[in-house]
N, C-alpha and C positions, 0 to 999 in steps of 0.2 A: 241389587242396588244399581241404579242408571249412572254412568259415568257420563256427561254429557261434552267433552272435549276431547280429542286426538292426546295419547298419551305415547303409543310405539308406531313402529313403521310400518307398510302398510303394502308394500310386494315382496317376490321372493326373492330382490338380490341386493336390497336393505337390510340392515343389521340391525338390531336391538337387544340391548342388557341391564339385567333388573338386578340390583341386591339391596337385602336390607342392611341398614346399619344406624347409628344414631346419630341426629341430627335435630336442627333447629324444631319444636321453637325452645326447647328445654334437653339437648342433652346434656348427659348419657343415657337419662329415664325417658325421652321420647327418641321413636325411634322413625325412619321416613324410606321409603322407597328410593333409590337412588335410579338411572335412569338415562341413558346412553341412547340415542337415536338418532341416525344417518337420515337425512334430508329426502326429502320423497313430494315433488311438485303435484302427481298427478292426482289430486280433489282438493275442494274447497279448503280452505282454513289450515292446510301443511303448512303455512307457513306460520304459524302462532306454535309450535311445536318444538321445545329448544332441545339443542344438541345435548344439556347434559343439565337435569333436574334433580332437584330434592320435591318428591311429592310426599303429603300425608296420609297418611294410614289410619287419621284418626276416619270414626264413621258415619259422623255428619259431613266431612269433607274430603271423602274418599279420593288420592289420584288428585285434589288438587295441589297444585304448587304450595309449599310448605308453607312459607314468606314470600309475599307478596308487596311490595310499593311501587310509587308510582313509575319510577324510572331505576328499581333494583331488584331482587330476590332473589331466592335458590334457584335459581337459572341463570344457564349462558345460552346463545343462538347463534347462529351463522348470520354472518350480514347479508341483506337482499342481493347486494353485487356476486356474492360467492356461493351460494347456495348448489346451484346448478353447477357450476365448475369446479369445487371443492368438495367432492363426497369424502365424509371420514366411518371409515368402517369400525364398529364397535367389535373388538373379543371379548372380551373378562374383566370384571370390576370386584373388587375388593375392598377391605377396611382393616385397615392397623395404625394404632397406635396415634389413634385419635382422626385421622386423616380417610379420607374415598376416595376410593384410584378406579380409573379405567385404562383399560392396552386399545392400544386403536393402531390403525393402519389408515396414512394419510400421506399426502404429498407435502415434501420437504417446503414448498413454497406455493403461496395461492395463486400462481400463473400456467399458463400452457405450459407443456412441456417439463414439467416439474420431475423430479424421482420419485417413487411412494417411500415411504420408510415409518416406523414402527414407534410410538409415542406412548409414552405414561403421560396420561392427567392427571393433576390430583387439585382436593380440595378440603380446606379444612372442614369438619365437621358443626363447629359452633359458628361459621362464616351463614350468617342470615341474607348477606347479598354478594355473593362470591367474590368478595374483591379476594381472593386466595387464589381463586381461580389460576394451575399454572399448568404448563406440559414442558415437558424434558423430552427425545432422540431417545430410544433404547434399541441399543444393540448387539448385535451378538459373532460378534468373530472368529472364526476358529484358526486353531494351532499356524495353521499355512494361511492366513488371510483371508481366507475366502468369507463375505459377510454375506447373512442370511438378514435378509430387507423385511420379509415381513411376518407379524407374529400370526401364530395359526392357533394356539392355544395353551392357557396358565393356568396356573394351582398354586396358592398361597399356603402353607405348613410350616410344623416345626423342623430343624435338623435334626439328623443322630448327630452323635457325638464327635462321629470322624468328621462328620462334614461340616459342623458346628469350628471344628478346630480348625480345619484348610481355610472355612471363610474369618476365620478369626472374630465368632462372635458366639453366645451361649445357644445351649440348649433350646431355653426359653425364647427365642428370637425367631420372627416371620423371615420364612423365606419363598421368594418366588423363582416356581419352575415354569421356564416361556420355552413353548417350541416355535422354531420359525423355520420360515423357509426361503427360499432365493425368489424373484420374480422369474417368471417361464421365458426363457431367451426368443420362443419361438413369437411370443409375444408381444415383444417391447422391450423384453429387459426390464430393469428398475424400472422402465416409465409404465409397467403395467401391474395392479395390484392380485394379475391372475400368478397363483404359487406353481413353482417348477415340484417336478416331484422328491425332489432330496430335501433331507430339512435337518435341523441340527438342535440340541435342547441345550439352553442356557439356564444358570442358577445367577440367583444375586439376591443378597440379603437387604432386606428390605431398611437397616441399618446406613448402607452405603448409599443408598438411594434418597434417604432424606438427607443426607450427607450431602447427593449433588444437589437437589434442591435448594439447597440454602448455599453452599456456594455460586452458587446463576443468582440469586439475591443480593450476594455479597458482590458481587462481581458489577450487577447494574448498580448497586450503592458508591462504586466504585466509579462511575461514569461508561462503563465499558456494555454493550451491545446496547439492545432495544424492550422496549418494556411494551407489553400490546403484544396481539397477534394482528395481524391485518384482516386476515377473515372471519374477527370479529368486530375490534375495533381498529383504528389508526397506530400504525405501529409509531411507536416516538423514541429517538433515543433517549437511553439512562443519562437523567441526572446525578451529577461529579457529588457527591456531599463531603464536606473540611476533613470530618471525622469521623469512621467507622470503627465501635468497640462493640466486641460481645462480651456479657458479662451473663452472670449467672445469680437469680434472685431465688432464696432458700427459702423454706419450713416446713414444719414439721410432715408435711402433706404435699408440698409446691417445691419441685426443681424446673423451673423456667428456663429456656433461654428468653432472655430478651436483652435489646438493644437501645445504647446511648446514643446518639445521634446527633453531633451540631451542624445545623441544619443553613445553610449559603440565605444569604439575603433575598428570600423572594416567597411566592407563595406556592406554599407544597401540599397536598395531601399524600401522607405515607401511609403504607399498612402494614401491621407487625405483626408476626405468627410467633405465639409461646404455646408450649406444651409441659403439658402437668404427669411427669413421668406415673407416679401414683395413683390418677384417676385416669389415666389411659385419652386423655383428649390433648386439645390445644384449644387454643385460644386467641383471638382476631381483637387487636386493638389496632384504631384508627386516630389518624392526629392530619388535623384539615385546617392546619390557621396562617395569617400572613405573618412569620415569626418575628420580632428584631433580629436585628442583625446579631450574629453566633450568638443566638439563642439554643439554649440544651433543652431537649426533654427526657422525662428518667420518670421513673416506676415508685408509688410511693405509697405504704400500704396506711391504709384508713378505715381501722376497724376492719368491715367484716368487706366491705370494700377495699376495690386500689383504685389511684386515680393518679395520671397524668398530671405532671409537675411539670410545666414549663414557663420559662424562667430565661433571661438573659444580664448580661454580663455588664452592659450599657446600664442598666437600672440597678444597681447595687446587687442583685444577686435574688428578686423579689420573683415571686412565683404567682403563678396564675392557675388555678383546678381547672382540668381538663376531665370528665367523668369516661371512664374504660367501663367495655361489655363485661368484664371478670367480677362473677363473684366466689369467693372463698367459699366451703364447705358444703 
């Protein structure tokens, strides 16, 4: 079968990483290529090539982009300004518990002179235009300080039991083993992505990880850092919102997190990630409107749908259907 478009990297000091897992247009029963690729200028068309895809497996559309619109889909890119000045090295990509992770190795900041230092991306899995799209700093320090900058190679497993206990979480629980290593002093130090030869193996339960993920959520819900990367899009600071609660929506099948939200006078689009402990995914709902003033949205099930309820305080308490991606069962 002809694949007729650039899908990996294309010399030998480019990175590329493949796994499968499930993803749009129907998971957890469809499943997509996932797809990690360091930026490489030298032939036509590299630059239609994004850093981090959902491609289809089905075999009329082998390899191409999962979900496709006009100005969204299972893909992210590097912006033309950064391409060249911002390589991000792919290691290891994985999938747990609803979610697609890659480890990369990239510099702390898209300017000269940056540090490299060592990243988890992740993305939801039922996310058809990545607005999930997130990266977190991983690191790894040992006993005296010393940190090892960048990851050289991972393995996602279960624990035994001892170790299941030291990290304080079950048997059944994904755990990630990363080795890293220092940048080569002779080098650059940190400013060079070449590894010195000592290197050190870090464990962390993939538990605590989506733990920080959602605290860096809570934290921009909170007004506090920047929402964006810049070397993709315009980095903007987090908007302050009145009121952040989490709450927890139940049944028989469905333990969610999701979120209450009164939402500041102005016009927001937000995106929410729940996950369905029982069917092993998550779930991407979007909320795009110019609200009233301390207007709430909340979660509201409708038959075999749920649908977005929002609703403000100014109008006696009247609600308006907002239609959510989730369907039950």
């Amino acid at each position: 079968m002809e694949v007729r478009e650039p899908v990996v990297a294309n010399n030998s000091t480019a990175t590329t990483v493949v796994f499968i897992a499930p993803g749009p247009p129907n998971p957890p029963s469809t499943h997509v290529l996932y797809v990690g690729v360091t930026y490489t200028g030298n032939s036509p068309y590299r630059s239609e090539v994004p850093a981090v895809s959902s491609r289809s497996l089905a075999r009329h559309e082998m390899f191409q982009i999962a979900k496709m619109e006009v100005t969204t889909g299972t893909r992210i890119s590097v912006n033309s300004l950064s391409r060249d000045r911002y390589p991000i090295h792919y290691v290891y990509g994985f999938s747990s518990e609803g979610f697609s992770y890659f480890l990369t190795t990239q510099m702390r900041e898209s300017t000269n002179n940056s540090p490299y230092i060592s990243k988890l991306v992740r993305v939801c899995q039922d996310d058809r235009d990545y607005y999930s799209y997130t990266e977190v700093p991983l690191e790894c320090v040992a006993e005296n300080g010393t940190r090892y900058n960048l990851i050289q190679a991972a393995y996602v497993d279960k624990p035994g039991s001892d170790l299941a206990a030291e990290l304080g979480i079950r048997a059944q629980d994904d755990v990630l083993f990363a080795v890293f290593a220092q940048s080569d002093p002779a080098e650059g130090g940190e400013m060079s992505n070449r590894p010195a030869p000592r290197s050190a193996l870090c464990v962390y339960s993939l538990k605590s990880i989506r733990r920080k993920f959602m605290h860096n959520i809570q934290k921009c819900f909170s007004g506090e850092g920047h929402r964006g990367l810049d070397f993709i899009s315009p980095s903007l600071p987090c908007v302050h919102t009145v009121s952040f609660v989490l709450f927890f929506l139940r049944s028989s099948h469905l333990i969610r997190h999701a979120r209450r939200v009164f939402f500041p006078a102005r016009a927001v689009t937000l995106h929410f990630q729940g996950f369905d402990s029982g069917k092993k995914r998550c779930h991407l709902f979007i909320v795009g409107r110019r609200f009233l003033p301390r207007s709430s949205a909340f979660i509201k099930r409708s038959g075999r749908r749920e649908q977005w309820r929002v609703g403000s305080r100014e109008n006696g308490g009247k609600t308006t259907s907002v239609p959510s991606s989730l369907r039950l069962g």
